[in-house]
N, C-alpha and C positions, 0 to 999 in steps of 0.2 A: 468500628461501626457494626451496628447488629441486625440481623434482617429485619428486623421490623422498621426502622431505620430507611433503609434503603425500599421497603415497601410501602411504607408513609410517604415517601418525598416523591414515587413513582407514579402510586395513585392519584396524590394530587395535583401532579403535573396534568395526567391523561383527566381528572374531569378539569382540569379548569381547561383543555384543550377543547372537549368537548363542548363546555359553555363558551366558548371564545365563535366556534362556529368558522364560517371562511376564513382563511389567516389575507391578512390584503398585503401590498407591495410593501407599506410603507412600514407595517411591523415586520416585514420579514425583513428589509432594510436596516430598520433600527436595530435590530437583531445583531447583524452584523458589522454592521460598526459601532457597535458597543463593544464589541470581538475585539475589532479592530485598534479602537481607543485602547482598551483593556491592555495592549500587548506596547504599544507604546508606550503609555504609561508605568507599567511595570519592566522595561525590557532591560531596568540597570540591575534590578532586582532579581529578574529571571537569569541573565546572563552570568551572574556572581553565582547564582544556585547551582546554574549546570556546571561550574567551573570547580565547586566546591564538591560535588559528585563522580565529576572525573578524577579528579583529583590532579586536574589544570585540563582549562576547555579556552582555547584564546576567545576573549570574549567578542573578535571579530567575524571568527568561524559561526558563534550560535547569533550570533544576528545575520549573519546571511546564512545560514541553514534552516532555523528553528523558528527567531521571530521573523527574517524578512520570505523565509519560501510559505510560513502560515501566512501574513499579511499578502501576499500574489493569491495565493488563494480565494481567501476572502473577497478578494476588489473584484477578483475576477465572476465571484460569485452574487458581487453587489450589482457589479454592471449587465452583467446576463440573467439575473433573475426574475426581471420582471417580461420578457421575451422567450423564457422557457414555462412561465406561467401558463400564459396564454393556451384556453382551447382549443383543440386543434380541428377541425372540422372534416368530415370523413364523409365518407359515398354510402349511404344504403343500398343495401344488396335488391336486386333487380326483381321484382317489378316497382315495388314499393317506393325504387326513387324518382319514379314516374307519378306518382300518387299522391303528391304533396308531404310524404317523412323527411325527416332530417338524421342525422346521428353527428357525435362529433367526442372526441375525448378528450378526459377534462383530468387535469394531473392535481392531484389532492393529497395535503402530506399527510403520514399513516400517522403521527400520536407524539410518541416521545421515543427518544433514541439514544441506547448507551452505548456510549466512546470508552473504550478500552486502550490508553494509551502504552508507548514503552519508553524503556532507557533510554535507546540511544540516539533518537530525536524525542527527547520529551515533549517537546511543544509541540512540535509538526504533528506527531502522530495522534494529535488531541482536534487540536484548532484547523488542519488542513477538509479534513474531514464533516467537521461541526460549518464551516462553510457553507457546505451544501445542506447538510441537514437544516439550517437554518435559511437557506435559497426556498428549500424545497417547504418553510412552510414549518416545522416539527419544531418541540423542545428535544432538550438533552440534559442528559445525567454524564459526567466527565469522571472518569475512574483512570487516575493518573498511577503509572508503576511506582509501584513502592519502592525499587530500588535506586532512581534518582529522587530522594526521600527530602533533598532541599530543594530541589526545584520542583517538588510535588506538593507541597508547602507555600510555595509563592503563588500557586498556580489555585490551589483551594482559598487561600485569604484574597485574592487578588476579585474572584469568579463573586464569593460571597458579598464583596462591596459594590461589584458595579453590575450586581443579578439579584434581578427576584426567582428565587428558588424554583419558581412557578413557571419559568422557562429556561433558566440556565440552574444546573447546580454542579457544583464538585465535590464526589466523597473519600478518602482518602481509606486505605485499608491495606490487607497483606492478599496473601494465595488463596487463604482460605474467606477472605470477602469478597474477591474475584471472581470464585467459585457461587456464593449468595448473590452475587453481582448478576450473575449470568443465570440462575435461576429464576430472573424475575420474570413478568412477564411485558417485557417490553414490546413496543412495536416493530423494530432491529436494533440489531446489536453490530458494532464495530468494532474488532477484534486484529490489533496491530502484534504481532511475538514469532513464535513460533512454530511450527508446525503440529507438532506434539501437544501445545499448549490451545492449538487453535483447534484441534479435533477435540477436546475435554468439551471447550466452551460450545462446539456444533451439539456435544450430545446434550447439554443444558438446557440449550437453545430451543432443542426440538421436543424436550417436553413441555412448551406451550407455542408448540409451531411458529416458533420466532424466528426470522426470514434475519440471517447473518450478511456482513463483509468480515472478509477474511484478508489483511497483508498479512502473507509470512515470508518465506524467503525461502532458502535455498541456494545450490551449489551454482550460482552465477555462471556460465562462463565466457569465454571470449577467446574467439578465433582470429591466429595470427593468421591469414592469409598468405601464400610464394610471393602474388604483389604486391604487398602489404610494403610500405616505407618503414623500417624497423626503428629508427629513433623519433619517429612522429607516433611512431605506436606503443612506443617504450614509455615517453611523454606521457601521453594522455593516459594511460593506464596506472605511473605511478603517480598522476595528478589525483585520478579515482581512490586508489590504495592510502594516499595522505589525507583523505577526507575522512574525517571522524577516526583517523588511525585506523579504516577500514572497518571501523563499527556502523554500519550501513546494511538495509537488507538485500539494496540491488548493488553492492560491490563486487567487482571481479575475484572470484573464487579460485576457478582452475581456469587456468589459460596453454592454449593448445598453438604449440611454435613450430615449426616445420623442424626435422631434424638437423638439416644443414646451416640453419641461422640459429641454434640454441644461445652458438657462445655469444656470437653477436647483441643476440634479444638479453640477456645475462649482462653482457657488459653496460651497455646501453640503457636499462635498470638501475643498476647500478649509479651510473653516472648522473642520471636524471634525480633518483630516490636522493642521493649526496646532497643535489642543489638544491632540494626542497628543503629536507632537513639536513645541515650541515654537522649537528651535535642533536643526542637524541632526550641524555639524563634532563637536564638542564635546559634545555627548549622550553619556551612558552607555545611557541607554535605548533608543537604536539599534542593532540589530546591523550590523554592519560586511557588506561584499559580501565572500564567503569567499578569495579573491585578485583578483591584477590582472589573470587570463586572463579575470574573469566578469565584473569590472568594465569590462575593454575593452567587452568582448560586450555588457553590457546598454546602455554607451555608443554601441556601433556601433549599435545598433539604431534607438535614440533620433534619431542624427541621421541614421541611413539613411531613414528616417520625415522628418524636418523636409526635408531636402535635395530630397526629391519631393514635397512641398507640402504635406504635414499639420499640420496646427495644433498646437502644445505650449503646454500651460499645464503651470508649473510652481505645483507646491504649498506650496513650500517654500521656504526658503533656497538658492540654492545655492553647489555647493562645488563648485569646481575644481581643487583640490591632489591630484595623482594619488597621495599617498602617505598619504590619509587617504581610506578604502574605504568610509564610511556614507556615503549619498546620502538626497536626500528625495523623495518619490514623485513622478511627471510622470504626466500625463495624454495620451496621444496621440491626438487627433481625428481620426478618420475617414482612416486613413491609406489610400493605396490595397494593390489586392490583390497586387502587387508585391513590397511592401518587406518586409525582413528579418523586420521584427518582425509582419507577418501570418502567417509561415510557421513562423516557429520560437516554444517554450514561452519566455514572458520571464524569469520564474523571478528576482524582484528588484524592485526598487523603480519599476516603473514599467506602466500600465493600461493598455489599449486601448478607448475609448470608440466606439463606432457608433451612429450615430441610425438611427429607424427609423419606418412611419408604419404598419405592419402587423403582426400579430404572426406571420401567417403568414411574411413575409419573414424575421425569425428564427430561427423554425426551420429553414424554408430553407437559412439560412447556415451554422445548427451542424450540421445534417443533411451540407453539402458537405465535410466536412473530417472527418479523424478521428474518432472517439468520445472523449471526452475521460473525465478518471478523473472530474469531479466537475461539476454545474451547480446554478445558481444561481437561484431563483426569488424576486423580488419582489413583491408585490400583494395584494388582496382578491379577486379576481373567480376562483372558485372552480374555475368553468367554463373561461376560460384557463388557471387553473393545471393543469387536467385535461388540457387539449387541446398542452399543453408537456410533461407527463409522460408521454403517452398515445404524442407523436410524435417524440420525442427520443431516445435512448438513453445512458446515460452511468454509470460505474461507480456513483458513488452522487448522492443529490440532498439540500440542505437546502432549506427554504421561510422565507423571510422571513430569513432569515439566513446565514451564509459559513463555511464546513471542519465547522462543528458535528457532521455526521454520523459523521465521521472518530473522532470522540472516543465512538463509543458501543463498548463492550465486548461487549452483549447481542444484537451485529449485525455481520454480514459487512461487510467492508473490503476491496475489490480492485478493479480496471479492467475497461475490455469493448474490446475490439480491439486498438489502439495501443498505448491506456492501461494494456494489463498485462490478465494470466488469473489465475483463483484467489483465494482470499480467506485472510485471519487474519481476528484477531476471534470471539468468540460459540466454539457449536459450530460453526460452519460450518470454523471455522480450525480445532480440533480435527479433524473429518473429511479437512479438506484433508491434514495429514499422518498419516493412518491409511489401514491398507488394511482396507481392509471387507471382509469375508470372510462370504459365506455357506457355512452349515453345512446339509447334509438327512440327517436320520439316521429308516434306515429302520426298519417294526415290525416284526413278526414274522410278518407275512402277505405273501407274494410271489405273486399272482395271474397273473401275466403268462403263464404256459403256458398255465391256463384260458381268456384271455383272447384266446390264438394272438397276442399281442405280439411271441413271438420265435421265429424258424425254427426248424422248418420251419412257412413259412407256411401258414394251412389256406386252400381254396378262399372261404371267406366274409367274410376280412376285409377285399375291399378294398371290397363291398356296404358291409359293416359301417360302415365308418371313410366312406362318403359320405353315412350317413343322418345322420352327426354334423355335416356342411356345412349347418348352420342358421343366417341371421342374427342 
């Protein structure tokens, strides 16, 4: 695609948006479950595609990941949208609402909106999002990653038959259209990757003051708690870690075990990881590492970690044939603060353990480093659990368990620093793309001459206006 391309299809979305005038319920509606149909309709087609990019995606996983957590979204967005429309009516400020004025704000969608999706949820990061942008009222431009390149394909043929361009479209391109992508001048821009990747697109963005969301990710992590039940915690953490083979942005990263239950938490791993995946080559039920650049990468890390003296327990089987991309989870112990994989998001089948004998020390650590999009609390001690939530900061939190938060509809989704600005999800995601407009409509009393408000000023109001300097 070439910019003009992508500046042609942008323009005529924004004037036919403007000729269109209020968007009402019942287009914003059909909006969305044209969405909706759209993913049903294609979900044998889309789930072969993701499958054929991973190179093996069970295609049970991408329907309850990709097409059935977009379709939650969307209903969610179909049935709350026309109750987040609504004006909301407000107090004019004092005298004036004795005087017969009104005010009230009136939420109005800003134009057209590009979705920047990624790999590792191709759909979700496309359609959970477009939800709300289409709640709120907007068109959209859908800029699916080129690196799951068949399911990005399904997703462009699919958009072009059951969309008029003129509110939905999908352009398909590489780094360098990404980059054209985000030069436009849209109304926001939704920007699913990286962090690295997501600061390029901010400085883009802001050479035509184009107001972003940003998911990216970051070094998750997840505190084992003293009262923490170690094999309930072991559980749900390698339940998290076998979701997408831990290709997720809110996946547990480093996780922080007290020193005296390592082994324990280690066996317990173990034992759980086994029952999920019993065999790793040969599993259907693993997803594959989305190519060989990520598979080197999660590799380099692994033994950038072992080669500087960190302990790996492997949990699994392993596989060494570079042309078979599913791996089984490793554990890295206590790596130092050096190696690759303390620095960089693992994103893949493999954990960063830390022992710890303080809980202070913990936070400590996560407090050193980025904000991460998501953390992870284990335990009973309530009052710990307060004094981690209290001094932590992190896009979102679950307690006793791993992403769960991620998956709520009736609640904001988004990062704090690194980890990405802005939210989808809930009303919040609705507001996120609307411009909130306050209205003050005045009555039929205009006092302000009585009042010497406006020149020529009388001798007494500047007395006047200091007897009002009260605390």
């Amino acid at each position: 695609m070439t910019n003009l391309n992508i500046t042609t299809v942008l323009e005529n979305q924004k004037q036919a948006f403007i000729n269109e005038g209020p968007v009402s319920l019942a287009v914003r509606t059909k909006r969305i479950q044209t969405t909706i149909d759209l993913l049903i309709k294609y979900q044998k087609e889309l789930t072969d595609a993701m499958s054929a990019d991973f190179g093996g995606r069970h295609p049970g996983f991408s329907l309850m990941n990709d097409v059935l957590g977009s379709l939650s979204s969307l209903k969610h967005a179909r049935e709350k949208c026309g109750t987040w429309m609504t004006s909301e009516k407000r107090a004019p400020f004092s005298p004036y609402d004795q005087m017969g004025a009104d005010a009230w704000v009136m939420y109005q969608p800003k134009g057209s909106v590009g979705i920047i999706g990624t790999w590792n949820a191709p759909l979700y990061t496309l359609f959970a999002p477009l939800a709300y942008v289409f709640a709120a009222g907007n068109r959209a431009i859908l800029k699916p990653s080129e690196v799951s390149e068949n399911t990005s394909a399904v997703i462009a043929k699919a958009v072009a038959e059951m969309f008029d361009p003129l509110e939905l479209a999908c352009m398909e391109g590489d780094a360098q259209f990404a980059s054209e992508f985000t030069n436009q001048a849209f109304d926001h821009i939704v920007f699913t990757g990286s962090t690295a990747v997501g600061k390029l697109v901010m400085q883009n963005a802001a050479k035509n003051l184009v107001p972003v969301t940003l998911e990216l990710g970051g070094k998750s992590p997840t505190i084992i708690g003293k009262t923490a039940d170690i094999d309930v915690s072991a559980w749900r953490i390698s339940a998290a870690k076998s979701s997408n083979n831990g290709q997720l942005c809110v996946n547990p990263d480093i996780t922080y075990v007290p020193s005296e239950k390592l082994d324990a938490f280690i066996a317990a791993m173990k034992k759980n990881t086994n029952d999920i995946f019993p065999s790793i080559a040969n599993n259907p039920d693993i997803t594959g590492i989305i190519n060989q650049k990520h598979l080197q990468r999660i590799e380099g890390y692994v033994g950038d970690a072992k080669k500087k003296g960190a302990r790996i327990e492997e949990l699994t089987e392993s596989v060494t044939d570079t042309n078979n991309r599913k791996r089984g989870l490793r554990l890295v112990i206590n790596p130092g603060k050096d190696t690759q994989i303390m620095q960089e998001e693992i994103f893949g089948p493999a954990m960063i353990i830390q022992t710890y004998d303080d809980i202070k020390q913990v936070v400590a650590d996560i407090n050193s480093r980025p904000r991460p999009l998501a953390l992870y609390y284990f335990g009973q001690d309530t009052q710990e659990q307060d004094f981690v939530l209290g001094h932590t900061i992190s896009g979102g939190v679950s307690i006793n368990e791993a992403m769960m938060h991620a998956a709520m509809q009736d609640a904001p989704f988004g990062g704090v620093g690194a980890s990405g600005m802005g939210h989808y999800h809930g009303k919040e995601g609705f507001l996120e793309f609307s411009h909130i407009r306050t209205v003050f409509k005045a009555g039929d009393i205009d006092p302000r001459k009585e009042w010497g408000a406006v020149p020529p000023y009388p001798e007494w109001l500047e007395g006047g206006m200091q007897q009002q300097l009260v605390p």
